[in-house]
C-alpha positions in Angstrom: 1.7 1.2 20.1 -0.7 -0.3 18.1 0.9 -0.3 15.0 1.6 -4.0 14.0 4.2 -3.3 10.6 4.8 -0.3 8.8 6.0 -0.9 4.9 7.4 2.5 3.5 8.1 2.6 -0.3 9.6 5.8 -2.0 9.4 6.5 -5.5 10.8 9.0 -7.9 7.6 10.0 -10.0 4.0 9.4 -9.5 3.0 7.0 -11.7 5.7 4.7 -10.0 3.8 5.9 -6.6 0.6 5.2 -7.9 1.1 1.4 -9.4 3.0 1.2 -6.0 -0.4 1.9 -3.8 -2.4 0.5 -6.3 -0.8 -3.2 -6.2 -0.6 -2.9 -2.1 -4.0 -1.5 -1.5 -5.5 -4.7 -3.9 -2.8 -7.4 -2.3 -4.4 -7.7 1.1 -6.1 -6.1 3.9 -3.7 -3.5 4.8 -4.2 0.7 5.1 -2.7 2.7 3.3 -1.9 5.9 5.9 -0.1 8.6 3.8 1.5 8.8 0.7 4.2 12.3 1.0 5.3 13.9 -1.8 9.3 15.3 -0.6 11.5 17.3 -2.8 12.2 16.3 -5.9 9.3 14.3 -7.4 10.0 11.7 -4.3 6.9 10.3 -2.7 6.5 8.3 0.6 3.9 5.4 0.6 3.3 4.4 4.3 1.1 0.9 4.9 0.6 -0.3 7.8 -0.9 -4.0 8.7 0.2 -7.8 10.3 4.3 -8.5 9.7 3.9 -10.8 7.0 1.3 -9.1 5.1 3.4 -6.0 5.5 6.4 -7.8 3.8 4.4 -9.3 0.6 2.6 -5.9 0.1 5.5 -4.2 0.2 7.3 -6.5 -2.3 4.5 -6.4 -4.4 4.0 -2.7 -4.9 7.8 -2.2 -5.4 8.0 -5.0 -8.2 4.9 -2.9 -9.4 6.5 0.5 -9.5 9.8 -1.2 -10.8 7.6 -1.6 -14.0 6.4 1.7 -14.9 9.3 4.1 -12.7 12.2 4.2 -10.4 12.2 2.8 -6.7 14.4 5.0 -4.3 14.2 3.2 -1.3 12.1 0.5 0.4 12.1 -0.3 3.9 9.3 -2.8 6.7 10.0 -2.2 10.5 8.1 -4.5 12.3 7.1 -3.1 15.1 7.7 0.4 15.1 9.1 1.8 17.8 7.1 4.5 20.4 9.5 7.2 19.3 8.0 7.4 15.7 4.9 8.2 17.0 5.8 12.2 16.5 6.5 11.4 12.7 4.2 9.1 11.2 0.6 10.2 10.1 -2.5 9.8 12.3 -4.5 6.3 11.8 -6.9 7.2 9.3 
């Protein structure tokens, strides 16, 4: 897989979703590969890039988000796994 890192940050709200993306796509060189909205005013932020850029960026946004919303979940897997292929969006 080539995928290096994928960060996932979900919000409740989109302003939250947008400070989020907004703070992670200016942090470093990372790409920003979907952002979902689920039920309930959630959204999904997906970033891929290197580990520890993945880490930071991550941080960053949800520190970001913390400031204008709520923060439902964060998560970084570091190397994802073959069998989330199926389930995460194609490279852009």
């Amino acid at each position: 897989m080539s995928r290096n890192a994928l960060g996932l940050v979900e919000t409740k709200g989109l302003i939250a979703a947008v400070e989020a993306t907004d703070a992670a796509a200016k942090a470093s060189a990372v790409v920003i590969t979907s952002v979902e909205l689920t039920d309930a005013a959630f959204l999904t932020i997906k970033i891929e890039g290197e580990q520890g850029t993945i880490q930071a960026v991550v941080m960053g946004g949800t520190e970001a988000a913390k400031r204008v919303g709520n923060i439902v979940a964060v998560e970084m897997i570091p190397r994802p796994d073959e069998g989330l292929i199926p389930i995460l969006p194609p490279r852009p």
